[in-house]
C-alpha positions in Angstrom: 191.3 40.3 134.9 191.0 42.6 132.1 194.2 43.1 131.6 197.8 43.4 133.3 197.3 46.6 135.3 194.5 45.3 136.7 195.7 42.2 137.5 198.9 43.9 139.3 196.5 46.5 141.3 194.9 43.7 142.5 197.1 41.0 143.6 199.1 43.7 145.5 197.0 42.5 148.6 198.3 39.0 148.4 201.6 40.0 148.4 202.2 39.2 152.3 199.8 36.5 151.7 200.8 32.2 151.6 197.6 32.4 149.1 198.5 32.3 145.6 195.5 33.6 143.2 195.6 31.9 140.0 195.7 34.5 137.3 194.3 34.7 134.2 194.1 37.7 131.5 191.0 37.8 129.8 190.5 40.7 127.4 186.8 41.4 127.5 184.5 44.8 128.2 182.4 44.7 131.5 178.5 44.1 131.5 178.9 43.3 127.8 177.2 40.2 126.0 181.0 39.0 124.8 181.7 38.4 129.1 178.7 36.9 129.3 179.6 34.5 126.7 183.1 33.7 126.8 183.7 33.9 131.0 181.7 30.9 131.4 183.7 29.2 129.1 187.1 29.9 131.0 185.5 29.3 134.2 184.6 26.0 133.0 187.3 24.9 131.3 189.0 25.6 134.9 187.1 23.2 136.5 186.3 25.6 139.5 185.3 23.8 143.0 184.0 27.2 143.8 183.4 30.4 141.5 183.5 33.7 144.2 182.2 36.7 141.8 182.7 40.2 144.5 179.9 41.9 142.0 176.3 41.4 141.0 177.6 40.7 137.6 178.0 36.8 137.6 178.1 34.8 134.4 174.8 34.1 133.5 175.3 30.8 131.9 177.8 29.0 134.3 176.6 26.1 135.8 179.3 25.7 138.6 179.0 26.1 142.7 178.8 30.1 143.0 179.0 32.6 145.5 178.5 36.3 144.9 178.6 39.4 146.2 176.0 42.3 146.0 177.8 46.0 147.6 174.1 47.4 147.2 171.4 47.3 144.9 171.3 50.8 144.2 169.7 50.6 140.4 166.5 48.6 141.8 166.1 51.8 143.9 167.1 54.6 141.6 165.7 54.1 138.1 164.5 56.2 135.6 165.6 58.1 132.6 166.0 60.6 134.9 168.7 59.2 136.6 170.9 59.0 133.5 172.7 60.4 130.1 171.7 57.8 127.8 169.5 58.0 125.3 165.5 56.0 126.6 166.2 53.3 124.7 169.9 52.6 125.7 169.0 53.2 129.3 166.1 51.0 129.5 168.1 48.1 127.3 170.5 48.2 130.0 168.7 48.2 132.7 166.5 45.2 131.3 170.4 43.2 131.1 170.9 44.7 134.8 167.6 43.0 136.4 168.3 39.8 134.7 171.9 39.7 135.7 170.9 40.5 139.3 168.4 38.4 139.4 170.4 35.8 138.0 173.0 36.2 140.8 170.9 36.2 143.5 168.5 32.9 142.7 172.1 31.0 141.4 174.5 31.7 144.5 174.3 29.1 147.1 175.8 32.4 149.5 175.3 36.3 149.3 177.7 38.4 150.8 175.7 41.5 151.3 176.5 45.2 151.7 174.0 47.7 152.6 171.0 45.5 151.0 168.2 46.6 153.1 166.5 48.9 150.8 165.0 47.1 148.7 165.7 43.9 150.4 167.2 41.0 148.5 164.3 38.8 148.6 162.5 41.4 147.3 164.7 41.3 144.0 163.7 38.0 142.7 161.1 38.1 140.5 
């Protein structure tokens, strides 16, 4: 988790639950190159039987049993500076980091848990 609010928001699920989430604080900005870089690290140092990621965003450099989730792949669809704020060159820099994160999580996980991934299908994602 990002940070403590989060973490509590969260975890409010399990509180009925006999399962016991281990929690750890990691202070990092999403879809930037320092999670990227230090996530793997923590995950690692864990020594994780099984890494469940509920986003497209995995870790691009861990190397452990993975399983992720893709809600829909709604930026292989809609794409275009016309679909955003951000100046060409931001946009198009991001979206680069976007199709090799995707990517990345669909060849890596040994299971998808799909939502609404029919348009474009997934296997039509891997480049």
């Amino acid at each position: 988790f990002h940070d403590q609010k989060q973490a509590d928001e969260v975890l409010q699920s399990f509180s009925h639950s006999t399962i016991r989430p281990l929690v750890k604080l990691i202070p990092v900005k999403h879809y930037s190159l320092a999670e990227q870089l230090k996530l793997p690290q923590v995950f690692m140092a864990a020594k994780l039987d099984l890494l469940h990621v509920p986003h497209f965003n995995i870790p691009i450099f861990y190397h452990g049993k993975l399983v992720v989730t893709i809600h829909d792949l709604l930026w292989h669809e809609q794409k275009g500076t016309s679909v955003t704020t951000l100046p060409k060159w931001q946009y198009w820099l991001k979206y680069l980091g976007y199709r090799l994160v995707a990517s990345q999580a669909i060849r890596k996980a040994g299971k998808i848990i799909a939502f609404r991934v029919k348009n474009p299908p997934i296997s039509a994602c891997i480049p």
